[in-house]
C-alpha positions as CSV (number, residue, x, y, z in Angstrom):
1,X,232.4,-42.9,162.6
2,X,232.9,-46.4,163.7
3,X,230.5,-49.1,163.5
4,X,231.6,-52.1,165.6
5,X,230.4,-55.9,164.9
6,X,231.2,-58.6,167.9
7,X,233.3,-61.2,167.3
8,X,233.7,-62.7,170.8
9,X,236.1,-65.8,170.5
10,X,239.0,-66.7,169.0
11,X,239.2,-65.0,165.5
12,X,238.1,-67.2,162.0
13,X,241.8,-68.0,160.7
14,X,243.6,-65.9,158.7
15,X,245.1,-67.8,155.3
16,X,247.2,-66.0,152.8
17,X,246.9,-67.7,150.0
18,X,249.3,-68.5,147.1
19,X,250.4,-65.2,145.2
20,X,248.5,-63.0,147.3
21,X,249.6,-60.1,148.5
22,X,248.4,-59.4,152.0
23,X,249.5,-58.2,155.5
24,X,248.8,-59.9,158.6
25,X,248.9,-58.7,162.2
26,X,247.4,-60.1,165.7
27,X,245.3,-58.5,168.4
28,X,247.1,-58.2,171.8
29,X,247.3,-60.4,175.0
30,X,248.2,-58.9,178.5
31,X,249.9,-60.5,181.1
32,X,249.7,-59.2,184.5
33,X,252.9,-58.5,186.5
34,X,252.8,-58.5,190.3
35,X,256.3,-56.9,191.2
36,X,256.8,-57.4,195.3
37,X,258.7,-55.4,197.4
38,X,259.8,-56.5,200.0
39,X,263.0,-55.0,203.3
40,X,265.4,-58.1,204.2
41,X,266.9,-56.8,207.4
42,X,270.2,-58.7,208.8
43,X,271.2,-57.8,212.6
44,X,274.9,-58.9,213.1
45,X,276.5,-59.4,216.2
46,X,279.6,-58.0,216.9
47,X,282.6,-60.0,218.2
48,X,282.6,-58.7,221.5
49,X,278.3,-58.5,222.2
50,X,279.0,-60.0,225.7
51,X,281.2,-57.3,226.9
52,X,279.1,-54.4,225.5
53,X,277.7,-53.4,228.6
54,X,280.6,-54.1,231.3
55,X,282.9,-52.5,228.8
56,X,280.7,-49.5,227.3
57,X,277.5,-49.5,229.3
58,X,275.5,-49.8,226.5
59,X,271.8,-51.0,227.3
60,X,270.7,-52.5,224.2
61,X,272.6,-54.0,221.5
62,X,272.4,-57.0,218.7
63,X,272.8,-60.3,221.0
64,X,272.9,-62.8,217.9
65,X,272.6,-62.6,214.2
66,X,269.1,-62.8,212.6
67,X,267.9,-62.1,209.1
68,X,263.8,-60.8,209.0
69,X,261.9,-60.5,206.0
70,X,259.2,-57.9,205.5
71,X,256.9,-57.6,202.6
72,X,256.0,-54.1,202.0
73,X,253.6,-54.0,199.3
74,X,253.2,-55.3,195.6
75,X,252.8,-53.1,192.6
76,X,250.3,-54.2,190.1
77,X,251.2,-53.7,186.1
78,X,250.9,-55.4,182.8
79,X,253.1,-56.9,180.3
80,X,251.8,-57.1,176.4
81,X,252.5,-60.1,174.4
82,X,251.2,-61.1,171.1
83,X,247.9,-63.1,170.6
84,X,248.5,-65.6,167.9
85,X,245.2,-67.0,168.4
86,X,243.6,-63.5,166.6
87,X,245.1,-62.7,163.2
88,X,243.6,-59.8,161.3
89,X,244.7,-60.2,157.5
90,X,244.3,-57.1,155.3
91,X,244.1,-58.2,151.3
92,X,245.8,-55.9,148.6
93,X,242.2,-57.2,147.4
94,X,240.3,-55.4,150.0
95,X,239.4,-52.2,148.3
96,X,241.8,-50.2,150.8
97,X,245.3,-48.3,150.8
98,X,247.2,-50.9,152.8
99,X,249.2,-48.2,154.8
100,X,249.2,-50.5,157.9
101,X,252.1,-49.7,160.6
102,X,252.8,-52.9,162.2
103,X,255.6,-53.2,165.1
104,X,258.1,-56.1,165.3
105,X,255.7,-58.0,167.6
106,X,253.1,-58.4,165.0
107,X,250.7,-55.9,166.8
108,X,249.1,-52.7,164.6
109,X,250.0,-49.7,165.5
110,X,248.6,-47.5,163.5
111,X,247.2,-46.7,159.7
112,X,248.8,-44.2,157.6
113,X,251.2,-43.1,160.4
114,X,254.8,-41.6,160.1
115,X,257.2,-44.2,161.2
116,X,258.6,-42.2,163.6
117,X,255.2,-41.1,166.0
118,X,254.7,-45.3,165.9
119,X,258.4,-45.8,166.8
120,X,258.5,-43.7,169.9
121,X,255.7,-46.1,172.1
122,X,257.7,-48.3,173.3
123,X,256.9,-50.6,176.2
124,X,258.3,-50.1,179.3
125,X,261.0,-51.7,180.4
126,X,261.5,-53.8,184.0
127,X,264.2,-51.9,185.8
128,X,266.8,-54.1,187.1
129,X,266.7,-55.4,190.5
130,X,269.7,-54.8,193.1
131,X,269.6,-54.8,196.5
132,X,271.3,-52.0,198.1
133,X,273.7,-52.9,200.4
134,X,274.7,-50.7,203.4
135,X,278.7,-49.5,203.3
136,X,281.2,-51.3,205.1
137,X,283.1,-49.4,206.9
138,X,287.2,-50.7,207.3
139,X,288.1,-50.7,211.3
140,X,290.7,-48.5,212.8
141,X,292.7,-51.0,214.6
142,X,295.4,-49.5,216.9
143,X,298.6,-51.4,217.7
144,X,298.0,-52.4,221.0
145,X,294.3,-54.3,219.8
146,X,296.4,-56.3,216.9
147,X,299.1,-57.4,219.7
148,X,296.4,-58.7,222.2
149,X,296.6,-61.8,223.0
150,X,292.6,-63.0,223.9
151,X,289.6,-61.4,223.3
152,X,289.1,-60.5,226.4
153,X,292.6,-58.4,226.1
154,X,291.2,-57.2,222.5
155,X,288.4,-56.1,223.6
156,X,289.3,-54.2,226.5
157,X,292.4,-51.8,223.5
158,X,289.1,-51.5,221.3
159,X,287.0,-50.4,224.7
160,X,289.8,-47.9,225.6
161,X,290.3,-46.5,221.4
162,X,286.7,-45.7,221.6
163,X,287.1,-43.5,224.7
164,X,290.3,-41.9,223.2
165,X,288.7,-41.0,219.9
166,X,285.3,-39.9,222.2
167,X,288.3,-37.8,224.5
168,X,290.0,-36.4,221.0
169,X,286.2,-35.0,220.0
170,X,285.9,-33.4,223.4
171,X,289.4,-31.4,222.9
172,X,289.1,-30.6,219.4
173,X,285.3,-29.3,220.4
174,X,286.5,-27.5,223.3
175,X,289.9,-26.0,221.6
176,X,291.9,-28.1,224.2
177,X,294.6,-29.0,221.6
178,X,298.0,-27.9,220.9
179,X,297.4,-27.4,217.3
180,X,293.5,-27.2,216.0
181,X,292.3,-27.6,211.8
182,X,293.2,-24.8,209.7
183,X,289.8,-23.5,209.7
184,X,285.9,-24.8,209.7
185,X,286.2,-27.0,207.1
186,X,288.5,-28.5,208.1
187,X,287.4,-28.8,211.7
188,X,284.4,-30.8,209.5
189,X,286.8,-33.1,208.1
190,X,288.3,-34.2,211.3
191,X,285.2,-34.8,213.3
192,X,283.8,-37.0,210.2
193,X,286.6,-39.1,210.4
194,X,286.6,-39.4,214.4
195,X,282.8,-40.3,214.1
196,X,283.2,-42.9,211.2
197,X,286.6,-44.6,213.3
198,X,283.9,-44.5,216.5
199,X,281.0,-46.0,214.3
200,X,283.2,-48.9,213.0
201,X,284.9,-50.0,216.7
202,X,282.0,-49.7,218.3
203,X,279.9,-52.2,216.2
204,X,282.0,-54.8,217.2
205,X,280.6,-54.5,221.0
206,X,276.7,-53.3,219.6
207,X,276.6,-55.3,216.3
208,X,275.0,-53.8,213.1
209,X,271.6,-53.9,211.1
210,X,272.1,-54.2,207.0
211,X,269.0,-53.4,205.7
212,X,268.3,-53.9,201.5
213,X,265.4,-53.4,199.2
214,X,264.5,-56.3,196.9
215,X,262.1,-57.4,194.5
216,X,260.4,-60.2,193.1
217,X,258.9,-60.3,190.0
218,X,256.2,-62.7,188.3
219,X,254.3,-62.9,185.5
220,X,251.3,-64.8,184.4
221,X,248.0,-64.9,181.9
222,X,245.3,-63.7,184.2
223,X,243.0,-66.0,181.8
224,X,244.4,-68.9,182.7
225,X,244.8,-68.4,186.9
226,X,241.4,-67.7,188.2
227,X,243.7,-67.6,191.9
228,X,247.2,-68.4,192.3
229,X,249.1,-68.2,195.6
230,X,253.0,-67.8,197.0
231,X,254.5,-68.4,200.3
232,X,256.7,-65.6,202.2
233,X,257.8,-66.1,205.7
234,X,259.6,-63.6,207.7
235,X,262.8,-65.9,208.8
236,X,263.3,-67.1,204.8
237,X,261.3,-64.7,202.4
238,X,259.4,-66.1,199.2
239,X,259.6,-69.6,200.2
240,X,257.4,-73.2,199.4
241,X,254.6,-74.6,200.8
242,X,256.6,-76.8,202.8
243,X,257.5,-73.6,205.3
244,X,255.3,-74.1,208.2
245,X,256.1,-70.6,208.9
246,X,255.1,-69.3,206.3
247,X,251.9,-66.9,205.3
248,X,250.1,-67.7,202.0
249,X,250.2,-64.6,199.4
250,X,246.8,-65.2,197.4
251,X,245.8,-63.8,193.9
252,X,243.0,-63.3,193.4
253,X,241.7,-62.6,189.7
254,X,237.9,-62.0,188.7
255,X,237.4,-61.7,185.0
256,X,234.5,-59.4,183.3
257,X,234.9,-60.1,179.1
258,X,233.9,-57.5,176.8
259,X,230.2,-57.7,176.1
260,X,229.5,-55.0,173.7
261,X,227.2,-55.5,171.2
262,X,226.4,-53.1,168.1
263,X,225.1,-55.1,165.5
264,X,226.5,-58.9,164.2
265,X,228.0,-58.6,160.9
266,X,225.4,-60.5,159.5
267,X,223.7,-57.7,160.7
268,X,225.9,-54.9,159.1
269,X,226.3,-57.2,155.9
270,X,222.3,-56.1,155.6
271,X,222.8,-52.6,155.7
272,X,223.8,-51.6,152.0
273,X,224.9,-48.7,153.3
274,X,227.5,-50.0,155.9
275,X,230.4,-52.1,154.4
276,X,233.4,-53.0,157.0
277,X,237.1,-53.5,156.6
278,X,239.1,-55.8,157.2
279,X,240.8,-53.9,159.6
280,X,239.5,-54.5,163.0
281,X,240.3,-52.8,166.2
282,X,240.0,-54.7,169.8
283,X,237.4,-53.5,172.7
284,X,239.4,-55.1,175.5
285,X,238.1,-56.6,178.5
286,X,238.9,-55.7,182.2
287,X,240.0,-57.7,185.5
288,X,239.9,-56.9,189.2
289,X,243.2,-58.0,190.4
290,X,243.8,-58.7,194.2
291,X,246.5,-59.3,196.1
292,X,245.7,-60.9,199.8
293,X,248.2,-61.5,202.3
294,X,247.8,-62.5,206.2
295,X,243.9,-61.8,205.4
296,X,244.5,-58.0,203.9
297,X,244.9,-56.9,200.9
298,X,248.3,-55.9,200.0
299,X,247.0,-54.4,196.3
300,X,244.4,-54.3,194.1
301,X,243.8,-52.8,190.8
302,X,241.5,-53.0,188.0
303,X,243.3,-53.2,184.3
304,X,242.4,-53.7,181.1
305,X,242.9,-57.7,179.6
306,X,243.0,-57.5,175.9
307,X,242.6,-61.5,175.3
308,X,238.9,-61.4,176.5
309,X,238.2,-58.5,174.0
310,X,236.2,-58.0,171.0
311,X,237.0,-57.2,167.2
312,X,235.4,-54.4,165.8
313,X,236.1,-53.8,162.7
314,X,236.7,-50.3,161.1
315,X,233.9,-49.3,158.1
316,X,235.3,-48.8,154.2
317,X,233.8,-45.5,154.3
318,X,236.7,-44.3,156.5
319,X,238.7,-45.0,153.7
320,X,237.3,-43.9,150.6
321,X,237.8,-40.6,150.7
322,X,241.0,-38.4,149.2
323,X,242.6,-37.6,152.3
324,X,243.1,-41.2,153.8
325,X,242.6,-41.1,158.1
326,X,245.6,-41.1,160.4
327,X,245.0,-43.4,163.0
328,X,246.7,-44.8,166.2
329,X,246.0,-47.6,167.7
330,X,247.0,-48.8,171.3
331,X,249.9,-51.2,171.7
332,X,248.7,-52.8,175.1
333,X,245.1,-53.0,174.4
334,X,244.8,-52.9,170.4
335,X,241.9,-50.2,170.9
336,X,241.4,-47.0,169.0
337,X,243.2,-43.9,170.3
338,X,242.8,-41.6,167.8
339,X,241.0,-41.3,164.3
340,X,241.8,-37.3,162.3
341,X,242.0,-36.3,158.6
């Protein structure tokens, strides 16, 4: 059974005095991490764009070189720190077993827990952040494009080694060749090299589009940022205010604290038959997170915030009996997960 007393606030301090033997832990805090997705998209020209068409007759190709930005959407997590603002001490004093399991951020984890179901919640880790970068592909120059002598004369060899590779396809398709692959595979071979040799020469008439995935990460204490706000632009990305270009990314955080209320400890203090430990367990709070940009909402997520929690603490009777509890306690929020015998 638990019996829970509000203590809204930050926590009465936590002294260890001289000689005492005592352990001391802290309730949790969360952070809230926005993590932004977003495509950066480069369109390079080629060095011949103006003689795509008389040369190929192609229609459309990349005229100059741009680089566009396009926010895709924003994934809305949390990160857990330590609140050092809510110690919990627990006395060798305080009539109790102190089988505390306390991780290396000062955080309870659990009571009377095997080191090893404690050790194995870990917190997630951010994965790193690469943009991936389309291959390069080397190009096939021929002789006669290296000995050209302008670019009009370059050009026109890479214009006429794309229709030879195009004309080689044709044969090799058509079994118009003195001596054809050894067999299907590699007939495959062949033609994959023909098309990667055409791909390369002919993006230097049509130009190419690099597209890469990136991410921008930030973190901050929804208790102290009612609203915050970021720039993005589509010619420069995450950018300042400065950007005239640019569209405002707002935040948008709306706090709702922990209100419960069982009884005040004064309260409990009366009831002979209710005596509490000083081991305390946190009711955390919530917030509805938004995340508005050019007037929509790009996310929006409701999560627990463990700073605008309550302590409750845990009642001796729990632990007066011969087989102590086991329980387990949750990292991010300092609740109760479990309580068994």
């Amino acid at each position: 059974m638990l019996v829970g007393a509000c203590m809204a606030g930050a926590a009465m301090a936590q002294v260890v005095a001289r000689d005492e033997s005592a352990l001391v832990y802290y309730s949790p805090k969360t952070d809230v991490v926005l993590n932004f997705n977003y495509t950066v998209e480069r369109q390079e020209a080629g060095i011949y764009a103006k003689y795509a068409e008389s040369m190929l007759g192609v229609k459309e190709w990349v005229k100059e070189t741009k680089t566009t930005h396009r926010l895709n959407d924003v994934r809305i997590t949390t990160h857990t720190t330590t609140d050092y603002s809510r110690p919990h001490k627990v006395s060798a004093n305080a009539g109790i077993p102190m089988l505390l399991n306390i991780n290396a951020k000062g955080l309870l984890v659990g009571y009377n827990v095997p080191l090893d179901k404690c050790e194995k919640k870990a917190f997630p880790k951010h994965p790193q952040e690469k943009a991936k970068e389309a291959a390069q592909l080397a190009v096939p120059y021929m002789e006669n494009v290296l000995k050209a002598a302008t670019p009009l004369a370059q050009a026109h060899a890479v214009a006429q080694q794309i229709i030879h590779i195009r004309e080689t396809r044709m044969f090799l398709l058509s079994g118009e060749v003195e001596k054809e692959p050894a067999d299907g595979k590699a007939m495959q071979l062949v033609l994959d090299e023909l098309d990667k040799q055409e791909q390369a020469l002919t993006e230097l008439f049509i130009g190419k589009t690099v597209r890469s995935t990136e991410t921008k990460r930030v973190v901050f204490d929804p208790a102290e940022a009612a609203q915050m706000m970021w720039f993005f632009s589509e010619e420069n990305g995450f950018t300042d205010a400065e950007n005239i270009d640019a569209d405002t990314i707002r935040v948008q955080v709306e706090m709702h604290p922990q209100r419960y209320l069982s009884s005040t400890p004064d309260e409990m203090k009366k009831k002979k038959s209710v005596e509490l430990s000083p081991i305390v367990y946190n009711l955390p709070g919530n917030a509805d997170v938004k995340v508005v940009y050019k007037d929509n909402a790009l996310g929006e997520r409701n999560i627990p915030i463990a700073q605008i929690g309550v302590d409750v603490p845990l009642t001796k009777e729990l632990f007066k009996s011969v087989d102590l509890p086991t329980i387990l306690f949750n990292e991010q929020t300092g609740n109760v997960e479990s309580i068994t015998k």
